[in-house]
N, C-alpha and C positions, 0 to 999 in steps of 0.2 A: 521442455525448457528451451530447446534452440530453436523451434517455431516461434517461442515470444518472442527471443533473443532479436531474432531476424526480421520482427514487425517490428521492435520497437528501433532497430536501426532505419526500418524503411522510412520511419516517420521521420527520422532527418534529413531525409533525403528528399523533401515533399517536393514540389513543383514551385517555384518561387512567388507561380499569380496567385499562389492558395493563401486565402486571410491564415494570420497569427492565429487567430483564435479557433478556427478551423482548426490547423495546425495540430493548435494543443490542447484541441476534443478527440482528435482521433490517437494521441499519444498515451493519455493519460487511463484509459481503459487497461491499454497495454502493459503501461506500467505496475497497478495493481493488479494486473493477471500473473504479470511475471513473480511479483512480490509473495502472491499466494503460490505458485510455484517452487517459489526458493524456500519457504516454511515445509512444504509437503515434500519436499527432495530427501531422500536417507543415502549422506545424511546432509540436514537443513545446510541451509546459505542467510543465517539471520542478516549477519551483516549487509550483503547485498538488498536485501527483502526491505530491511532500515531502511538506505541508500534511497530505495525506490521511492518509498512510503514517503518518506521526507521533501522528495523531487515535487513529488505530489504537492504534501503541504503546504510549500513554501508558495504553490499557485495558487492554491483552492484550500487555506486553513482551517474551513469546516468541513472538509470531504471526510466522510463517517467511513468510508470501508479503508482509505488508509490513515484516518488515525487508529481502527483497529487493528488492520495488518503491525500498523506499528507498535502497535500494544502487543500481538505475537509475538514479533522479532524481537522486543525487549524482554520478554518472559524469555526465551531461548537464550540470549544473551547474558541472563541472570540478574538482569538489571532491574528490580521487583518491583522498589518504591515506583522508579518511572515508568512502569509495564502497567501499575496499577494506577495509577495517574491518569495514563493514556485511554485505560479500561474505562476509566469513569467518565471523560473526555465522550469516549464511544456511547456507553451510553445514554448520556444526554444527545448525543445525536440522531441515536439509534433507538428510541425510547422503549419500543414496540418489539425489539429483538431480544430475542430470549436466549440465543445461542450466546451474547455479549453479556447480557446480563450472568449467565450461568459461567462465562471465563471468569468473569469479575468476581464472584464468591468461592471458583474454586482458590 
């Protein structure tokens, strides 16, 4: 966790000639690495993992691994309707994954 921790601050700290968009290719890896970090930690960081997931979204509102992270961290959270929501979000992203589809029915 405090290796993401410390990538995902380096990316703020990037070099100023680097394009935005550069920028915020090499971040958002990070970001969902750390997200699935915070799910796996005992015990979890849903909140933070949300946090991340959402940083994400709010850039790229079709990126399929943090609408499902986010669909984790709201099952953790106990927050179901919208875990499930976000699950079925994922799947239509994810059409072909079966580890999404199989959160989704449990």
């Amino acid at each position: 966790r405090k290796a993401y921790a410390e990538a995902l601050r380096l990316t703020q700290k990037l070099p100023e000639d680097l394009a935005l968009e550069t920028a915020v290719s090499l971040r958002r890896p990070v970001q969902l690495n750390l997200a699935l970090v915070c799910l796996r930690l005992d015990p979890t960081q849903p909140m933070r993992a949300l946090e991340l997931c959402e940083e994400v979204l709010d850039a790229e509102p079709e990126n399929p691994k943090a609408t499902y992270r986010k669909a984790k961290a709201l099952l953790e959270l106990g927050e179901e309707k919208e875990a499930e929501f976000e699950f079925v979000r994922a799947c239509k992203l994810m059409a072909k994954d079966a580890t999404v589809r199989k959160d989704l029915e449990a």
